[in-house]
TIMI-2910 file (N, C-alpha, C, CB; in pm, 1 decimal, decimal comma, always signed):
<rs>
+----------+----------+----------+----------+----------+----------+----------+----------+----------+----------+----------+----------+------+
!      n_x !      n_y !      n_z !     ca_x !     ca_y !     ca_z !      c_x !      c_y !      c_z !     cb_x !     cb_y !     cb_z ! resn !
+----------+----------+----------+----------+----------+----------+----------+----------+----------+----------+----------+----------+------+
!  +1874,1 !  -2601,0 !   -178,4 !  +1988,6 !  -2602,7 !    -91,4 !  +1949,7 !  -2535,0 !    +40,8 !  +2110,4 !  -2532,3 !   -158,3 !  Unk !
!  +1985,8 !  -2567,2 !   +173,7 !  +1969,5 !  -2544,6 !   +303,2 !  +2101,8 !  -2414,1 !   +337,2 !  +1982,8 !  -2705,3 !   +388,1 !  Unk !
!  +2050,4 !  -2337,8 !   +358,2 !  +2137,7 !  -2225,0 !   +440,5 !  +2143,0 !  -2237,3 !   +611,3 !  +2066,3 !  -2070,0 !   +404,7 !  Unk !
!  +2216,1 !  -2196,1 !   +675,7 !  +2195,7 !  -2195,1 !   +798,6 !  +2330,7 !  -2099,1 !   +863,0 !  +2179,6 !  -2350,8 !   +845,8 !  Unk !
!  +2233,0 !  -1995,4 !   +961,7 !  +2317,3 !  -1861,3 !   +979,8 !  +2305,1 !  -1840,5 !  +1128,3 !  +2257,9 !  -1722,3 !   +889,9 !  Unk !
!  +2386,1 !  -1847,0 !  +1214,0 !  +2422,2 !  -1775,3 !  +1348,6 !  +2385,1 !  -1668,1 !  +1401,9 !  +2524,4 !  -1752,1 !  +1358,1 !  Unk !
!  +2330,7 !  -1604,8 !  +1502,9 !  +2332,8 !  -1464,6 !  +1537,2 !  +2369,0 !  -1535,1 !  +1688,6 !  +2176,7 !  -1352,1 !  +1505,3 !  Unk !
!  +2442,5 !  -1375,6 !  +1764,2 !  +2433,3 !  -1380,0 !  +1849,0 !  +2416,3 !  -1192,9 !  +1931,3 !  +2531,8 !  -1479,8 !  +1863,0 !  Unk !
!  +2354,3 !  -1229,6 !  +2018,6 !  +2303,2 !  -1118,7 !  +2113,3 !  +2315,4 !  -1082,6 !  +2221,5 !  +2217,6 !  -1114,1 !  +2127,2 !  Unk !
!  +2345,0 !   -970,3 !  +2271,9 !  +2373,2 !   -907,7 !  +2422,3 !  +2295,8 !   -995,5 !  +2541,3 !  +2310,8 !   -737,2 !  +2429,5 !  Unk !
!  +2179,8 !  -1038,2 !  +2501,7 !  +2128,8 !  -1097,8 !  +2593,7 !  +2060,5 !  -1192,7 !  +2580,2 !  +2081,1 !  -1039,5 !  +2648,8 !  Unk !
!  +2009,5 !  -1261,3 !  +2650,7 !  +1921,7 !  -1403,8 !  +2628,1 !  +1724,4 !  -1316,7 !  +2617,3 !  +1958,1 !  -1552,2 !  +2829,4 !  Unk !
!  +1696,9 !  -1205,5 !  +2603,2 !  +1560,1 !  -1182,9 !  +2623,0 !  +1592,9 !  -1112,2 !  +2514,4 !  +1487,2 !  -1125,6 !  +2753,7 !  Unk !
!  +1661,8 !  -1078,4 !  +2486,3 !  +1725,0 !  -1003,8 !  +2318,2 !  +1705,3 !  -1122,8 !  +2193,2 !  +1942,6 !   -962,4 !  +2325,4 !  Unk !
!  +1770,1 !  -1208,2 !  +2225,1 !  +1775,3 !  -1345,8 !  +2193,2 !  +1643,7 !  -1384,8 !  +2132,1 !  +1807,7 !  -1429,1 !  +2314,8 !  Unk !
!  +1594,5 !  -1380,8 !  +2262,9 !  +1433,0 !  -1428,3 !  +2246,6 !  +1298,3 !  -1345,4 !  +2156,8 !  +1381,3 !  -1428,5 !  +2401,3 !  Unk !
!  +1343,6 !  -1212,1 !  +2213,7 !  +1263,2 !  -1156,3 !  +2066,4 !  +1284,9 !  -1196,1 !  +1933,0 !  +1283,3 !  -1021,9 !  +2043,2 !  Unk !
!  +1396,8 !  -1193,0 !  +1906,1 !  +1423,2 !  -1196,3 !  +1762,5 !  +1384,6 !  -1344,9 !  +1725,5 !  +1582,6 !  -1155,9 !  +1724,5 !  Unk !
!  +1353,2 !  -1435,3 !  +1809,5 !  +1361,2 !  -1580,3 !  +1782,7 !  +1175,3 !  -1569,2 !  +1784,5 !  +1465,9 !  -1697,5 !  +1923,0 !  Unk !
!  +1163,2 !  -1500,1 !  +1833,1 !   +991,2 !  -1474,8 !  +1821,5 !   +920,0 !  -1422,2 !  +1726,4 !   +942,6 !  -1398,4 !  +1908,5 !  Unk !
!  +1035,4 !  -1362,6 !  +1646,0 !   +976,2 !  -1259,8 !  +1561,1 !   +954,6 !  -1340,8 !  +1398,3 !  +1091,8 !  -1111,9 !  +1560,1 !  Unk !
!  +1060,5 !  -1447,5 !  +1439,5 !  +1080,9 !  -1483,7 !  +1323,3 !   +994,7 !  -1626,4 !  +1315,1 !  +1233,8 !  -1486,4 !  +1297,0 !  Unk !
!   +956,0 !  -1632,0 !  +1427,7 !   +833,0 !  -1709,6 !  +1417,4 !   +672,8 !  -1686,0 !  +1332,9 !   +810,1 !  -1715,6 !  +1546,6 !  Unk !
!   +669,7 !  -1566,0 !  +1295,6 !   +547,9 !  -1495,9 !  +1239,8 !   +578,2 !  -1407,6 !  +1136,7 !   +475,7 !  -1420,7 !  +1339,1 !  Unk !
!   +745,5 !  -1426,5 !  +1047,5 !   +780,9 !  -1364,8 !  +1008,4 !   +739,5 !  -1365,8 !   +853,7 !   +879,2 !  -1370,7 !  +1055,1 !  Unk !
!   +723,5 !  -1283,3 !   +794,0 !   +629,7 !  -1277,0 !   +618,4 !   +696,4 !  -1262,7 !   +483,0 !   +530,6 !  -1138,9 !   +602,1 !  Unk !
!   +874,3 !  -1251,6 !   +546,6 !   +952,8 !  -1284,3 !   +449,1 !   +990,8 !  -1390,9 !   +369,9 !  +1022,3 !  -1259,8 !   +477,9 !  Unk !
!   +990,5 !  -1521,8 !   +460,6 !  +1048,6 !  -1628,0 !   +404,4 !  +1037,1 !  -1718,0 !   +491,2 !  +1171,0 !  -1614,0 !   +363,0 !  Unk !
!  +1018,1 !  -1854,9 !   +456,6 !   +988,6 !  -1945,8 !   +555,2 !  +1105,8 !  -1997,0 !   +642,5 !   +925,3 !  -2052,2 !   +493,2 !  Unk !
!  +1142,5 !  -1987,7 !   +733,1 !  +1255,6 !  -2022,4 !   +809,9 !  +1287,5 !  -2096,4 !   +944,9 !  +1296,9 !  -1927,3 !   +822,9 !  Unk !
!  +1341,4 !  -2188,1 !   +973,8 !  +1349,6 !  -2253,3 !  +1138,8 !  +1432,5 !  -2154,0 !  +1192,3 !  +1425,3 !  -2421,2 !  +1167,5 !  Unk !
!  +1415,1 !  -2168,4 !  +1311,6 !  +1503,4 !  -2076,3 !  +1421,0 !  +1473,9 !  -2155,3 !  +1553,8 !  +1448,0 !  -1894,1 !  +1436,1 !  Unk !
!  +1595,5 !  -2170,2 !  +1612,3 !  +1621,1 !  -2259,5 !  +1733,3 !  +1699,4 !  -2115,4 !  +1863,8 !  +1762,9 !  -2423,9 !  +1669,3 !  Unk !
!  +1709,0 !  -2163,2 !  +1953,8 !  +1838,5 !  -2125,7 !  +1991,6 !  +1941,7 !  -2205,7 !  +1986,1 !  +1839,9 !  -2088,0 !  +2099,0 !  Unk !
!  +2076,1 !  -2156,2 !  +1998,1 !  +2194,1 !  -2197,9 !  +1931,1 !  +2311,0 !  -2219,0 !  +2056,9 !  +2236,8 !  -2077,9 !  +1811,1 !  Unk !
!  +2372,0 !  -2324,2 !  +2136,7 !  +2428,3 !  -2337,9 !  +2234,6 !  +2415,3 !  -2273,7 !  +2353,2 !  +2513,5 !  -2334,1 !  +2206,0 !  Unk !
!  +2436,4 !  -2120,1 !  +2358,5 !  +2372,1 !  -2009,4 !  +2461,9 !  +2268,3 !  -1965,6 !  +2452,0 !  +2424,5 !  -1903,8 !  +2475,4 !  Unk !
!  +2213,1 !  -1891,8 !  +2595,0 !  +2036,0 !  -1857,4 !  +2521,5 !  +2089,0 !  -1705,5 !  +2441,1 !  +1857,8 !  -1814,4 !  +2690,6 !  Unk !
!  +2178,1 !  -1680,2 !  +2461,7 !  +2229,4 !  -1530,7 !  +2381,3 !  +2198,3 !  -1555,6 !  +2241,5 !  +2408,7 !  -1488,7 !  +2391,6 !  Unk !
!  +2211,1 !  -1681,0 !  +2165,5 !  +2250,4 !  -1711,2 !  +2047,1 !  +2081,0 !  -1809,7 !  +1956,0 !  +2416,3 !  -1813,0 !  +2081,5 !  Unk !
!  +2095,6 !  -1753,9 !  +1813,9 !  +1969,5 !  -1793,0 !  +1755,4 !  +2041,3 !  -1856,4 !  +1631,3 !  +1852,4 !  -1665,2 !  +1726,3 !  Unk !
!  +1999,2 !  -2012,6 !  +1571,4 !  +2064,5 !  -2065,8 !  +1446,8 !  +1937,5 !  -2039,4 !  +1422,2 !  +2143,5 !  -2211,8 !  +1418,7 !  Unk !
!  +1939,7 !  -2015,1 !  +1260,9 !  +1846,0 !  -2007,5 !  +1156,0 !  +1862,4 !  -2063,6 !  +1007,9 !  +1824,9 !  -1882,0 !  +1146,6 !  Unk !
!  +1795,6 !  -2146,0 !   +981,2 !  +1820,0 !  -2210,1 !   +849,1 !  +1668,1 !  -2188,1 !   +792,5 !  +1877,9 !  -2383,4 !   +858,4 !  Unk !
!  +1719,2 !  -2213,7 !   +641,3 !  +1614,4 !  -2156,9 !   +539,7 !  +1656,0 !  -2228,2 !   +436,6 !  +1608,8 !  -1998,6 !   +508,0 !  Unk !
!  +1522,3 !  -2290,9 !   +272,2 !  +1624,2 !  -2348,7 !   +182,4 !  +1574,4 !  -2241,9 !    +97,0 !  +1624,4 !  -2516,0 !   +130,9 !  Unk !
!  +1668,5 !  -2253,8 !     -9,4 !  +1662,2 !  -2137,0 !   -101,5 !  +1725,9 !  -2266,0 !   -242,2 !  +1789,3 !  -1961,5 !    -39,1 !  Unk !
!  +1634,5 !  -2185,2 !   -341,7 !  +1676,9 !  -2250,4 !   -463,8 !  +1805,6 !  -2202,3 !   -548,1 !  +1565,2 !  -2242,6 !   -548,4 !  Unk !
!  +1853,0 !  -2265,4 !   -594,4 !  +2013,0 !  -2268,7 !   -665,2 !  +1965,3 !  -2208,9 !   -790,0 !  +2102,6 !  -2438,9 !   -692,7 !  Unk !
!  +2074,0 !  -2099,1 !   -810,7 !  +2034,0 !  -1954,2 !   -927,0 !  +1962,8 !  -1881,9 !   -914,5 !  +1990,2 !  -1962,2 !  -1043,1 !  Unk !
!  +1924,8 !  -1819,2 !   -789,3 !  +1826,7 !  -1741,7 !   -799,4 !  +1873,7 !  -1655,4 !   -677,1 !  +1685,3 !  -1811,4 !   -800,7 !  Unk !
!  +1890,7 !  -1576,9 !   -737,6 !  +1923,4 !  -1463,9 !   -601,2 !  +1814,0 !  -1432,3 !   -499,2 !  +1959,2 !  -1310,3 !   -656,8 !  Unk !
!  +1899,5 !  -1456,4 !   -385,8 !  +1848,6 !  -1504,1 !   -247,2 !  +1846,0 !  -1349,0 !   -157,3 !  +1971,4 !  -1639,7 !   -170,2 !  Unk !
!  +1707,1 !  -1323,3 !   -133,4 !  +1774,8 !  -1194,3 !    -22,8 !  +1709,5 !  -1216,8 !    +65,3 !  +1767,9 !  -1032,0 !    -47,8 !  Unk !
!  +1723,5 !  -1370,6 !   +149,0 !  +1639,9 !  -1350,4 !   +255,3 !  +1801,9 !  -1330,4 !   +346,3 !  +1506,4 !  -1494,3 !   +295,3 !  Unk !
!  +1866,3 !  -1375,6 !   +305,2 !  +2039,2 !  -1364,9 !   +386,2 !  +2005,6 !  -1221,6 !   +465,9 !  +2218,2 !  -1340,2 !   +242,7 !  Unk !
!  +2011,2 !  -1149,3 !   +323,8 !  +2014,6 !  -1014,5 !   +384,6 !  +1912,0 !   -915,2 !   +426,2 !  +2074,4 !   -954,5 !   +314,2 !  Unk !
!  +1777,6 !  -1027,0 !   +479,6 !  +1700,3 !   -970,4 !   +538,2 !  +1715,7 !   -987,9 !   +671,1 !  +1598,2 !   -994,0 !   +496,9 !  Unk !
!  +1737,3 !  -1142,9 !   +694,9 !  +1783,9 !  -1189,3 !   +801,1 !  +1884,4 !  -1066,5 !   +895,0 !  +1857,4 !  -1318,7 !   +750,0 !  Unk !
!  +1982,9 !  -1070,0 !   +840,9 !  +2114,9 !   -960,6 !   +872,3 !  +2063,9 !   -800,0 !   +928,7 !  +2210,9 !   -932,5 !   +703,4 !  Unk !
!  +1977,9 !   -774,0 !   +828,2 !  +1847,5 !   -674,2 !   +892,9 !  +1800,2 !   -686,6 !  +1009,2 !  +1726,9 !   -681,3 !   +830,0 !  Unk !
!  +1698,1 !   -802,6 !  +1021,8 !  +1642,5 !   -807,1 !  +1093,8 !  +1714,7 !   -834,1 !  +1254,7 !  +1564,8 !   -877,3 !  +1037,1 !  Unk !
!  +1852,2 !   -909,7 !  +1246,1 !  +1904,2 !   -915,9 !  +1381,6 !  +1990,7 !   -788,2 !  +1409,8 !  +1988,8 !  -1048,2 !  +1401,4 !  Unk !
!  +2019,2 !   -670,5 !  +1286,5 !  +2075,8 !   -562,7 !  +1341,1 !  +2003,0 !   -487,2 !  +1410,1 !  +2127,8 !   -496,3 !  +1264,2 !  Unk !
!  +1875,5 !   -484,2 !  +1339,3 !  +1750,2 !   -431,3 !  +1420,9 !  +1734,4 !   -410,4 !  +1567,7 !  +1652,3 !   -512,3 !  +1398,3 !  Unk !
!  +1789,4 !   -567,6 !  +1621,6 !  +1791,0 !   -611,0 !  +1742,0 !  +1935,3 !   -610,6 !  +1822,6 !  +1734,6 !   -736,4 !  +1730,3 !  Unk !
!  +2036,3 !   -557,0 !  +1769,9 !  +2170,2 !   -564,8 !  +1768,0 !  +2257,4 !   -660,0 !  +1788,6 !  +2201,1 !   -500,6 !  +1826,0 !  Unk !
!  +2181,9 !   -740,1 !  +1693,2 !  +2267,0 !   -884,8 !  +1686,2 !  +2364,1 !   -906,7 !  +1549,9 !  +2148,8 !  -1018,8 !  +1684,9 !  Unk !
!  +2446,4 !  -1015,9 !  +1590,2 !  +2593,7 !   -999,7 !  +1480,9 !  +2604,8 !  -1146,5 !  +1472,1 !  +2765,8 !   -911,7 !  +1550,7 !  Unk !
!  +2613,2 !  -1162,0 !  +1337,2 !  +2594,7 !  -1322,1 !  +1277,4 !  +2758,0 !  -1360,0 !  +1357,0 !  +2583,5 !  -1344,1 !  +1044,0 !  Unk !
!  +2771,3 !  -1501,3 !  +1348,5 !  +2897,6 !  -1559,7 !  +1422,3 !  +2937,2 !  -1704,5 !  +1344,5 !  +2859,1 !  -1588,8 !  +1599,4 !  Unk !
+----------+----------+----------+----------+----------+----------+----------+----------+----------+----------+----------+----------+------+
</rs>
């Protein structure tokens, strides 16, 4: 099954780190675009059905990190 999660960020170079980061990232395999504004990063990932998933809440980590807030 395909997940796909929103962030958005103070700024568009804020934006862009985190969209960079997750380009080389060693958690989980994931797309990341930007998302209508350059403020904003969609991210989708598939994850298998029954099996507890914590890339959600790595994700959620990783854009608080950056002080970003899913939308």
């Amino acid at each position: 099954m395909i997940n796909e999660i929103r962030y958005q960020f103070a700024s568009a170079s804020v934006a862009n780190r985190f969209l960079n980061e997750l380009k080389h990232w060693s958690k989980a395999d994931v797309q990341a675009k930007l998302f209508k504004a350059s403020n904003s990063v969609s991210v989708s990932y598939e994850y298998e059905l029954g099996k507890f998933d914590y890339t959600c809440s790595d994700l959620d980590d990783l854009a608080s990190q950056h002080e970003g807030t899913e939308i």
